[in-house]
C-alpha positions as CSV (number, residue, x, y, z in Angstrom):
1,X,-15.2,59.7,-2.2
2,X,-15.5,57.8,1.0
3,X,-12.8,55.2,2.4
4,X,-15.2,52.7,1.5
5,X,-16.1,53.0,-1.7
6,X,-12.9,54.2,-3.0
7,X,-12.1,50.3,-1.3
8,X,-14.7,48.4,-2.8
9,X,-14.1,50.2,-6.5
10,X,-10.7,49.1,-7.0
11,X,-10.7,45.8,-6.1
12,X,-13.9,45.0,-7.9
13,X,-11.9,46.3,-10.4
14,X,-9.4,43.8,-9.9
15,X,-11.3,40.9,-9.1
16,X,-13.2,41.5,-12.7
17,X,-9.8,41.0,-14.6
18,X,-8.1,38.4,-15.2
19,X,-6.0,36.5,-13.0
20,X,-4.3,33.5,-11.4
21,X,-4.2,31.9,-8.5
22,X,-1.8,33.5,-6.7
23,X,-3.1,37.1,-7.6
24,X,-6.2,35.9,-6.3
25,X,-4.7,35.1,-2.8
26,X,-2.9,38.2,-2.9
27,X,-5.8,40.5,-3.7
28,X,-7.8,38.0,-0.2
29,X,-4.8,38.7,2.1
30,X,-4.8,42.4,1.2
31,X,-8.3,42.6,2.1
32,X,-8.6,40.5,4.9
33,X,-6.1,39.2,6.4
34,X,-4.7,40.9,10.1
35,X,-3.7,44.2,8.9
36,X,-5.9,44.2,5.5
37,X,-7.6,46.6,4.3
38,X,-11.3,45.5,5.4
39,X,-10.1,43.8,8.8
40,X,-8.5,48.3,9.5
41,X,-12.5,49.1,8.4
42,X,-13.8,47.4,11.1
43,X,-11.2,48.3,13.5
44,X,-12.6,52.2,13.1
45,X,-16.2,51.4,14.0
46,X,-15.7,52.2,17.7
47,X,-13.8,55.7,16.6
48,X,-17.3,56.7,14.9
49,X,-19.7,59.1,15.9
50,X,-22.6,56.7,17.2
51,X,-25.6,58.4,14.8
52,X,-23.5,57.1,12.0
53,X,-21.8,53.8,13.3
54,X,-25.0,51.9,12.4
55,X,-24.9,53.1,8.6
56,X,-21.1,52.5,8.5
57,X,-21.3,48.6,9.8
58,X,-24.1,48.3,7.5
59,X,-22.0,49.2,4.5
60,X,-19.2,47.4,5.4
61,X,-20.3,44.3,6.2
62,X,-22.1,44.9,2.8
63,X,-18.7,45.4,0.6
64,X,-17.3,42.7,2.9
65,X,-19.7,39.9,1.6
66,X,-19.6,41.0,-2.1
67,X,-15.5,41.4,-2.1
68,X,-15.5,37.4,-0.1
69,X,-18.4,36.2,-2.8
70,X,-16.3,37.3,-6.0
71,X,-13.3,36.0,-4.2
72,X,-14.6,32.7,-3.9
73,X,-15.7,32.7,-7.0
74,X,-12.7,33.5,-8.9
75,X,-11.0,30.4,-7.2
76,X,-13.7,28.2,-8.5
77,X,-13.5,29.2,-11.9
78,X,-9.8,29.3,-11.9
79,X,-9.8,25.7,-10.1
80,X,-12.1,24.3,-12.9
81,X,-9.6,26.2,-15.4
82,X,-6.9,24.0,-14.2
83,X,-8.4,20.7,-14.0
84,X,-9.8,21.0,-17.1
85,X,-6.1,21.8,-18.7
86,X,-5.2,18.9,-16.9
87,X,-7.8,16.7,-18.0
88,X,-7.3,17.8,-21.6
89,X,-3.3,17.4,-21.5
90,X,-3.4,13.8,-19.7
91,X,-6.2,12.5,-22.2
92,X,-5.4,8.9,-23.0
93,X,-5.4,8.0,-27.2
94,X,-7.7,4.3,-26.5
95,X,-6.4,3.5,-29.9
96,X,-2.8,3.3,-28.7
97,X,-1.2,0.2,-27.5
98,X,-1.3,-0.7,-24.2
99,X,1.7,-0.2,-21.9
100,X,3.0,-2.9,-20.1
101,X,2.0,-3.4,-17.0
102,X,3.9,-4.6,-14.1
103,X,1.5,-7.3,-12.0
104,X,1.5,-7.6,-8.6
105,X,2.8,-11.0,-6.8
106,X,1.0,-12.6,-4.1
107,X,2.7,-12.7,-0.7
108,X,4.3,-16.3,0.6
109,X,2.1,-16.1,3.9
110,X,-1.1,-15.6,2.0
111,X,-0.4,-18.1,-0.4
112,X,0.1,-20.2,2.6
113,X,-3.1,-19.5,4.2
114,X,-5.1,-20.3,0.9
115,X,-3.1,-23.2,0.6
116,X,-3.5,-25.1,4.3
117,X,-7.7,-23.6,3.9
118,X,-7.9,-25.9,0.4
119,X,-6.3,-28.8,2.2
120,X,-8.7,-29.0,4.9
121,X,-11.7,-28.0,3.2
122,X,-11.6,-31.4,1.3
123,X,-12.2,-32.8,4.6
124,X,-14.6,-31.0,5.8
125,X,-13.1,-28.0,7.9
126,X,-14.7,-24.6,7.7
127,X,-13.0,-21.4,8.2
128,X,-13.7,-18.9,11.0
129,X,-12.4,-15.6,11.6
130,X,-12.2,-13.6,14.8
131,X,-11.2,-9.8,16.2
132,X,-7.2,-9.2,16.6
133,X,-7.8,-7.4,19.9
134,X,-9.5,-9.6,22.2
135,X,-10.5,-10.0,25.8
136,X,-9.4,-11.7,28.5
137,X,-11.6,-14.3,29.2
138,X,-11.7,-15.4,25.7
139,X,-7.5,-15.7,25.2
140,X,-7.3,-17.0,28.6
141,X,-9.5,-17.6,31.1
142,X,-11.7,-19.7,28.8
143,X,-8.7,-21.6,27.8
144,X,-8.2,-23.0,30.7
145,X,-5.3,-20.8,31.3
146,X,-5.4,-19.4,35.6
147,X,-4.6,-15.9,36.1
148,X,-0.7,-16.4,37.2
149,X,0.2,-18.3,34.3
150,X,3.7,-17.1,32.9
151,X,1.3,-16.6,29.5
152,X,-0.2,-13.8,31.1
153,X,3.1,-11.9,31.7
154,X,3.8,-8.6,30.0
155,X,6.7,-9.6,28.7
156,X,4.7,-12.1,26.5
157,X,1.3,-10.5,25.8
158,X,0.7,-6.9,24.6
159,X,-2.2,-5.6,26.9
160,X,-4.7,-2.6,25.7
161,X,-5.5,-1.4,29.1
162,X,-4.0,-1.2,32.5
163,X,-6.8,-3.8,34.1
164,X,-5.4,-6.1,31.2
165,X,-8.5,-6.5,30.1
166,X,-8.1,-6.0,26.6
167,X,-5.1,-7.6,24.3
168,X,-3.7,-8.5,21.4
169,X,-4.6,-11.5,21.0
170,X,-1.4,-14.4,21.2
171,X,-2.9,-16.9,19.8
172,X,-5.8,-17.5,17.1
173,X,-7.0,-20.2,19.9
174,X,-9.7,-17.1,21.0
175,X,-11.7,-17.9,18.0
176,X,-12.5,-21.9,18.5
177,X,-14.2,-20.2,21.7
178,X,-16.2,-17.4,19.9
179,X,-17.3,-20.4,17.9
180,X,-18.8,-22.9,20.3
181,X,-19.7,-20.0,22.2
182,X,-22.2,-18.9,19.5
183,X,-23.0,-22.6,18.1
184,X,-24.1,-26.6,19.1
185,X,-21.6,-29.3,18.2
186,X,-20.5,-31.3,16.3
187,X,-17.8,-28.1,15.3
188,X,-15.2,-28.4,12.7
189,X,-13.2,-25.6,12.0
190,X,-9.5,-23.7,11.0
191,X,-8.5,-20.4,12.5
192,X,-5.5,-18.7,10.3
193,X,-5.1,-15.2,11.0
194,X,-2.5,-12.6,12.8
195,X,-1.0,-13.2,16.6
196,X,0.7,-10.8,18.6
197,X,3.8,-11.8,21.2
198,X,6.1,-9.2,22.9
199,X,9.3,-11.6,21.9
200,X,11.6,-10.2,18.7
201,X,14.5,-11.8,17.0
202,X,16.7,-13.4,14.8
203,X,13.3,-16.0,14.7
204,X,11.0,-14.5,16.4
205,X,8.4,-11.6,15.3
206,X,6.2,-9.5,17.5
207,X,3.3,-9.8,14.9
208,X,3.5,-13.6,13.1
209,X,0.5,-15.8,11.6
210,X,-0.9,-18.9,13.0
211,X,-3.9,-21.1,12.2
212,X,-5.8,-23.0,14.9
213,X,-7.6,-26.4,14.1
214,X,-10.8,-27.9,16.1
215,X,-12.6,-30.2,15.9
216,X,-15.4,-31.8,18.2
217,X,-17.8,-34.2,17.9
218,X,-19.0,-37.5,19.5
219,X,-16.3,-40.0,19.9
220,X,-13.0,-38.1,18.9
221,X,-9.8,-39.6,20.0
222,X,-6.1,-39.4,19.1
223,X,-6.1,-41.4,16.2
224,X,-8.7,-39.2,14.5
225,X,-5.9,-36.1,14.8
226,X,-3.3,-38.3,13.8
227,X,-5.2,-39.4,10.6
228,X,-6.4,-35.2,10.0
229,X,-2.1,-34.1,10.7
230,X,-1.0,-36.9,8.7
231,X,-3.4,-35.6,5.9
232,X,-2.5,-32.3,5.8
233,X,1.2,-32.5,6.6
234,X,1.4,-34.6,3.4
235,X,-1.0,-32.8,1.0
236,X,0.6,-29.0,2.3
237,X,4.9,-30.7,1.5
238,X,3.2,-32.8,-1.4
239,X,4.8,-36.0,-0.5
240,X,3.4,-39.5,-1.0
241,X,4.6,-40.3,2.5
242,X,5.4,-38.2,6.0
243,X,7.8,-39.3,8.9
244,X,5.9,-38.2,12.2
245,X,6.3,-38.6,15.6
246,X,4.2,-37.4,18.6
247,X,6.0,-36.2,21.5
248,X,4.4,-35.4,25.2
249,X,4.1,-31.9,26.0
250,X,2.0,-29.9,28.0
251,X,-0.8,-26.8,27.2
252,X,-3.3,-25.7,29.5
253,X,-6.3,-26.0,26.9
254,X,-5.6,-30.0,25.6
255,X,-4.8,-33.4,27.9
256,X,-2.9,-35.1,26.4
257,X,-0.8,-32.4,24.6
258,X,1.6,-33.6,22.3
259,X,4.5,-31.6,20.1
260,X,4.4,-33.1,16.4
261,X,8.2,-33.5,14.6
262,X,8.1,-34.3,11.0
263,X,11.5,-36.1,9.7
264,X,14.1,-34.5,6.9
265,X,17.2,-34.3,5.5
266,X,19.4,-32.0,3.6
267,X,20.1,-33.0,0.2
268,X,22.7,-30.3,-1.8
269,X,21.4,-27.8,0.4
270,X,18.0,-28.0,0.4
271,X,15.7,-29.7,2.9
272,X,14.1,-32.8,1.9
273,X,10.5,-33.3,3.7
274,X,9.4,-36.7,4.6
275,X,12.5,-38.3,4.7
276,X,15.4,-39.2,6.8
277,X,16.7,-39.5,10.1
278,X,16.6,-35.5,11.2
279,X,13.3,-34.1,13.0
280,X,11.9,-30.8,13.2
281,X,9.0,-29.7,15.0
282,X,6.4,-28.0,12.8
283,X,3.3,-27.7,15.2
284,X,1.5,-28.5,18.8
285,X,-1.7,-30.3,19.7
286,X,-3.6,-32.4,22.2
287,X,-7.0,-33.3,23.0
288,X,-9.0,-30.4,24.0
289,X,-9.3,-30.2,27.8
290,X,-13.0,-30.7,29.3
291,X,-12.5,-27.8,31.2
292,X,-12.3,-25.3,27.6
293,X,-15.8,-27.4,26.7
294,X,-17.3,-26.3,29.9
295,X,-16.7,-22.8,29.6
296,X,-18.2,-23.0,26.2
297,X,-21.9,-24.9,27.6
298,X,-19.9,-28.4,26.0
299,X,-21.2,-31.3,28.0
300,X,-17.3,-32.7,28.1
301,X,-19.0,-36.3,28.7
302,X,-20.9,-36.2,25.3
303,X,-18.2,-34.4,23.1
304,X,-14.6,-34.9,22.8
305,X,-12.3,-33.5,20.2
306,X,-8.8,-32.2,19.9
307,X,-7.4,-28.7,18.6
308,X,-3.6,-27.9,16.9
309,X,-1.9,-24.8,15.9
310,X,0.1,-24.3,13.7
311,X,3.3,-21.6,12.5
312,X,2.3,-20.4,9.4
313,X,5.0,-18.6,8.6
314,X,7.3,-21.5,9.6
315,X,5.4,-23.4,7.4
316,X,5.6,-21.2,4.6
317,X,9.8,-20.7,5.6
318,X,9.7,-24.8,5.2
319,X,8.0,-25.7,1.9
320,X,9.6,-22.3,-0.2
321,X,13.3,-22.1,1.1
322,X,12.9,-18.8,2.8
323,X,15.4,-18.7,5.8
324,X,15.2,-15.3,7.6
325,X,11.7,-14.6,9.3
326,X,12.8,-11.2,9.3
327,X,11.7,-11.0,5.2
328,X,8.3,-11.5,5.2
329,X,7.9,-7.8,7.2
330,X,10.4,-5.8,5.0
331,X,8.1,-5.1,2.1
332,X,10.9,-5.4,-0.2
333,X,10.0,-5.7,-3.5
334,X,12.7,-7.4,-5.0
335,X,12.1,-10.3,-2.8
336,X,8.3,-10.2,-3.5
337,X,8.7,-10.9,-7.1
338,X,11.3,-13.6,-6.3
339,X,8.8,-15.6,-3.9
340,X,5.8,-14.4,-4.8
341,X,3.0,-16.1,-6.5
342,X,0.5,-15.3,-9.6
343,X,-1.9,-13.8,-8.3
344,X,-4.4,-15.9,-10.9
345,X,-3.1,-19.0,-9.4
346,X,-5.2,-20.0,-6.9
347,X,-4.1,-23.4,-5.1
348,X,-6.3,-26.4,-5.3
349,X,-5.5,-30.0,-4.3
350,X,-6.2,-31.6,-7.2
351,X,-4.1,-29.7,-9.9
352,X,-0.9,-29.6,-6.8
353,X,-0.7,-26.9,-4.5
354,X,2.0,-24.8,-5.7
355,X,2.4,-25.3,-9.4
């Protein structure tokens, strides 16, 4: 009996009986793996007489495929064997009771998000969304920020590319300029979303969330953002009345600029909004500079309107007593289910916010 056949008989043999898995694998490594038994066959072809090297490939190559087809199919049916053990032990009785389940809690930040897009849908703002890595001209140059402005340094931007063409964007300012870029005034928007700085701290976070505010139309002045800040900061701190002062500051995409400081005290520990002598500083706006309208096709003597941005995580730090930035990124669970919100809960203005 040749080599061959006296090969392909006994593990036909083999492979006919029954077996598991790792049988299987053994029986495929004996066969073909670097010294197997098949791999050795085909090592001899060159060491046979050339009238009967043809017949001999022939035949192996022959045995090969049916040993590899029965292989593969042994696998199968012992795969299917095991999932269907599997399936049959883990079967769920429906008639049972249901386990408890544990439900999920809604993070602070995106409670905050929904919260601030309710308030300002009531008067009128839409929503926009734009790309976390942006370009240049649209973080920067369109903002009316020159190309040596300390904003542009690496030690405050994360840049994509070594032409710092491409970034992370470090504020959500980008999309007010996608917007007017694509659409005609009047425009009337929020911008919440993820912004990237290369500053970490005690209070500072490399990743943190801001939302951007615009507005433009025909005859927008100060008073107009007063009236939309006074609105929101109210309805977000649901207080009957807000302490708020303007003071001059300076940004390259608004004249005027102004910071906004919102007064408080601490009562038995706990910050009291709207009240008292204390100030803190909560956000920063300004009219929007002609130059930003001109690099959008905004005839600046038409249109005015001002923009604002503000912390959202501060704000969220502010309203539910949460005092180390640092939590919001630990994915700690604990804490989730201690500040977290119903997920079912969805915040409206006219029910309250947060209850």
């Amino acid at each position: 009996m040749s080599d061959l056949k006296k090969i392909k008989d006994e593990f036909l043999s083999k492979l006919r009986s029954k077996l598991d898995l790792s049988e299987v694998n053994k029986i495929k490594s004996d066969l073909f793996s670097k010294n197997g038994l098949i791999t050795n066959q085909f090592k001899k072809i060159g060491s046979i007489p050339e009238s009967e090297r043809k017949k001999y490939a022939t035949d192996l190559n022959a045995i090969k495929d049916e040993l590899q087809d029965l292989i593969t199919l042994k696998l199968n049916e012992i795969e299917t064997l095991e999932v269907n053990e599997k399936l049959q032990n883990e079967k769920v009785d429906v008639t049972l009771p249901e386990r408890p389940i544990a439900r999920g809690k809604i993070h602070p930040v995106s409670q905050t998000i929904d919260e601030i897009s309710s308030i300002f849908s009531e008067i009128g703002f839409s929503v926009e969304e734009g790309p976390d890595v942006e370009n240049e001209y649209n973080n920067f140059t369109a903002l009316n920020t020159p190309e040596h402005h300390p904003a542009r340094d690496m030690h405050d931007t994360f840049y994509l590319d070594e032409k710092k063409q491409k970034l992370l964007r470090t504020h959500t300012s980008p999309v007010q300029i996608r917007t007017m870029l694509k659409d005609k005034p009047p425009f009337k928007i929020i911008a919440p979303g993820r912004t990237y700085r290369s500053d970490s701290d005690q209070t500072h976070s490399p990743m943190f969330h801001q939302v951007e505010g615009l507005h433009i139309d025909k005859n927008i002045n100060m008073g107009d953002l007063k009236g939309c800040l006074n609105y929101f900061i109210k309805e977000f701190f649901e207080v009957d009345k807000i302490k708020m002062r303007f003071r001059p500051s300076h940004f390259p995409f608004t004249e005027p600029s102004a910071e906004v400081d919102i007064g408080y005290k601490i009562k038995d520990g706990k910050i009291i909004i709207g009240e008292g002598d204390q100030w803190l500083e909560i956000l920063g706006c300004g009219m929007v500079h002609p130059n930003v309208l001109k690099n959008v096709k905004v005839d600046p003597n038409k249109f005015q309107g001002y923009a604002f941005g503000i912390g959202i995580d501060r704000l969220a730090m502010l309203k539910y007593g949460i005092n180390d930035l640092r939590a919001f990124f630990e994915c700690d669970y604990r804490w989730l289910n201690h500040f977290g919100f119903d997920p079912l809960d969805v915040p409206t203005n006219y029910r309250g916010l947060s209850r």
